[in-house]
C-alpha positions in Angstrom: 35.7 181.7 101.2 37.6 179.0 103.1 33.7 177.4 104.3 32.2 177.5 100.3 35.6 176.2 99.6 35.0 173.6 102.7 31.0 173.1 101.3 31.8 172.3 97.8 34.3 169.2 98.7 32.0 167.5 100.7 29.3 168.2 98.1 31.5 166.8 95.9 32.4 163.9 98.6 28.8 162.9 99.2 28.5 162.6 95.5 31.2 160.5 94.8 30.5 158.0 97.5 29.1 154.9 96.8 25.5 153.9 97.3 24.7 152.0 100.3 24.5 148.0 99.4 20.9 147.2 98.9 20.1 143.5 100.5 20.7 141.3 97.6 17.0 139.3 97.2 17.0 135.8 97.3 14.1 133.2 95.7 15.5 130.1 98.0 13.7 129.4 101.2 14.9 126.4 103.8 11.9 123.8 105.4 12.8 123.4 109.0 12.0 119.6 110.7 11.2 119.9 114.4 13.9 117.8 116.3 12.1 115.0 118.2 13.8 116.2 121.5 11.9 119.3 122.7 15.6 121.0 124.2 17.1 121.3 120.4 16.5 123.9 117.7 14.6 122.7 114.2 17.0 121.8 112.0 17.3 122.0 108.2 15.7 119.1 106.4 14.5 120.8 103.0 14.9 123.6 100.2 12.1 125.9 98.6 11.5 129.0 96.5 9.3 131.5 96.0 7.5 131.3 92.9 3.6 132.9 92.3 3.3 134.5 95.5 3.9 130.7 97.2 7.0 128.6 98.7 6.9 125.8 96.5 9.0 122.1 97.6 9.2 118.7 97.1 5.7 117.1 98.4 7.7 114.9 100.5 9.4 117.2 102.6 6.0 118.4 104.1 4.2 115.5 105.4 1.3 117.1 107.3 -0.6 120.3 106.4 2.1 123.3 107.9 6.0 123.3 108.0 8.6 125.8 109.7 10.3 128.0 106.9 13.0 130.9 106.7 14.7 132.4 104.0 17.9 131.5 103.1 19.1 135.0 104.4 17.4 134.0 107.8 19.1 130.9 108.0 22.8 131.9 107.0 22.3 135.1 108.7 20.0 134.6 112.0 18.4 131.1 112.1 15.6 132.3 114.7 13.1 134.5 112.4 10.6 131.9 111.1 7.3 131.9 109.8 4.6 128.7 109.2 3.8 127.8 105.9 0.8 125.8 104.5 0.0 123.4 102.0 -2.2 125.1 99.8 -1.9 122.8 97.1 -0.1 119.2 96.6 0.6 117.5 93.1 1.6 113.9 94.7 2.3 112.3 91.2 5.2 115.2 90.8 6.1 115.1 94.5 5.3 119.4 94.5 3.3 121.1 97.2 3.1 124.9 97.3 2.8 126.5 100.5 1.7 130.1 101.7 4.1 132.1 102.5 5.4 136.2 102.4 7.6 136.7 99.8 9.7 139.6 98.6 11.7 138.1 95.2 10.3 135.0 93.2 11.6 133.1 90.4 9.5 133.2 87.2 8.3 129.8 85.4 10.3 128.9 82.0 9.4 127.0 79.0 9.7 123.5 79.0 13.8 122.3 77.9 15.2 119.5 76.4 17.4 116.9 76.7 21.2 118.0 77.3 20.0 121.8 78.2 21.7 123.1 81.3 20.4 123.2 84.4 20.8 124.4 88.1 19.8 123.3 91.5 19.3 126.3 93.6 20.4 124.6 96.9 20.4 126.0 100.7 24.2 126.5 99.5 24.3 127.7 96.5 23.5 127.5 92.9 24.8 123.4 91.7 24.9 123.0 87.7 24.2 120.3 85.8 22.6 118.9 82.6 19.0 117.6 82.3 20.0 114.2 80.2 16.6 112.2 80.2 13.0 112.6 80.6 10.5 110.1 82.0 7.0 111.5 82.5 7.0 114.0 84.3 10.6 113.4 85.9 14.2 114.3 84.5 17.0 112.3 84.8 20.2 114.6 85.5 23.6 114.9 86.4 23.2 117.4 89.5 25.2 116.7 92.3 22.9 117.5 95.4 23.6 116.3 99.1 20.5 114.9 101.4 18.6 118.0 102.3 18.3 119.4 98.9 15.2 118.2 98.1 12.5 120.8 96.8 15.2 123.0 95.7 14.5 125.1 92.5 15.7 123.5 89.0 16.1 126.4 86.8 17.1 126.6 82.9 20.2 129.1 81.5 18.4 131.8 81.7 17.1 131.7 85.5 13.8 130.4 85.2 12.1 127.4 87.4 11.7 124.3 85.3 11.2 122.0 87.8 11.5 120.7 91.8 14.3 118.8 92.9 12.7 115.4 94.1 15.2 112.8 94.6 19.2 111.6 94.3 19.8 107.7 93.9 21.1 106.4 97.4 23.4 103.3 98.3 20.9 100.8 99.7 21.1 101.1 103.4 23.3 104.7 103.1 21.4 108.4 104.1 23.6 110.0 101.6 23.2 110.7 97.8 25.5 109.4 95.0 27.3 111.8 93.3 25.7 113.1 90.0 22.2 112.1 90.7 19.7 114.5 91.4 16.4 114.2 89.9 13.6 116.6 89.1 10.0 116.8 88.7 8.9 119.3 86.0 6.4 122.1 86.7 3.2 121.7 85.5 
C-alpha cells in the first residue's frame, strides 16, 4: 500500500511540474566584419533578420558577395558558431540585400503604415521604439534612437511585422556615432 501510496505522488509530482523552457526563437541575426589583423576575432558591424527563408540587411553592410553571420542567440550566447551568407539579391536604391542563410523563426512582411504609426528597431540589443514621422521615397524619417552597428536591423509596425530596413542615423560631421533620435529606414518593397 505504502509503494501505490509512494506511485501516485510522484505521478501526481511529474504532472504538476513545469514544462521544460523551450528556446525562445529569435528573427534578429548579427553581420560579422573580419578584423584587419589576422590574431583578433570578427567583430559585430551589422543587424539582420530572417524574413522569406533569407537574412535580409542594409546593402551597405555587405560590400562583396558573402558576409559572416550568427544569430543573435549565437552571439549573446557563444560567439563562435557562424555560418556564410550570400547576396542573393541587392536593391541598391533601398540600401537591402538578402542573403542565404538557415533559418528557424522569420518575421512576416506588413502592410505599408503611415505617418506617426509606431515603430521598432529590432537591434543586436533589443527591440528600440519609435515613430515613423516622414516619408521620402522609399525612405522614412523617424525618431528611433539606434547606435552605429544597427544598421539592417528589422523596422517592424505594432503588430510585429517587417516594414522596413534600418539604413542610416544622422552623424556629427567628423563623429562615428549617431545622434540621438535619428534612425532612418528603407521600406520593403
Amino acid at each position: 500500500m505504502r509503494a501505490l501510496i509512494l506511485l501516485a505522488l510522484a505521478a501526481i509530482a511529474v504532472a504538476c511540474s513545469p514544462e521544460p523552457a523551450q528556446p525562445e526563437l529569435d528573427p534578429v541575426f548579427v553581420l560579422m566584419c573580419d578584423d584587419l589583423d589576422p590574431d583578433e576575432p570578427p567583430h559585430p558591424c551589422c543587424t539582420g533578420f530572417a524574413m522569406g527563408g533569407q537574412v535580409v540587411t542594409a546593402n551597405h553592410c555587405v560590400p562583396g558577395e558573402a558576409v559572416r553571420i550568427v544569430s543573435r542567440d549565437q552571439w549573446l550566447n557563444t560567439a563562435s558558431d557562424s555560418s556564410i551568407g550570400h547576396v542573393v539579391a541587392r536593391d541598391e536604391g533601398r540600401d537591402i540585400a538578402w542573403l542565404s542563410a538557415e533559418v528557424d523563426y522569420q518575421l512576416e512582411q506588413g502592410a505599408p503604415i503611415v505617418a506617426g504609426a509606431a515603430v521598432s528597431a529590432l537591434t543586436m540589443s533589443g527591440a528600440v521604439p519609435g515613430t515613423a514621422t516622414q516619408q521620402s521615397g522609399y525612405f522614412w524619417i523617424t525618431d528611433l534612437d539606434v547606435i552605429h552597428g544597427d544598421s539592417g536591423s528589422a523596422i517592424v509596425d505594432a503588430h510585429g511585422d517587417a516594414i522596413g530596413v534600418l539604413t542610416n542615423c544622422r552623424m556629427p560631421f567628423g563623429d562615428k556615432q549617431c545622434r540621438m533620435n535619428t534612425g532612418n529606414f528603407a521600406e520593403l518593397p
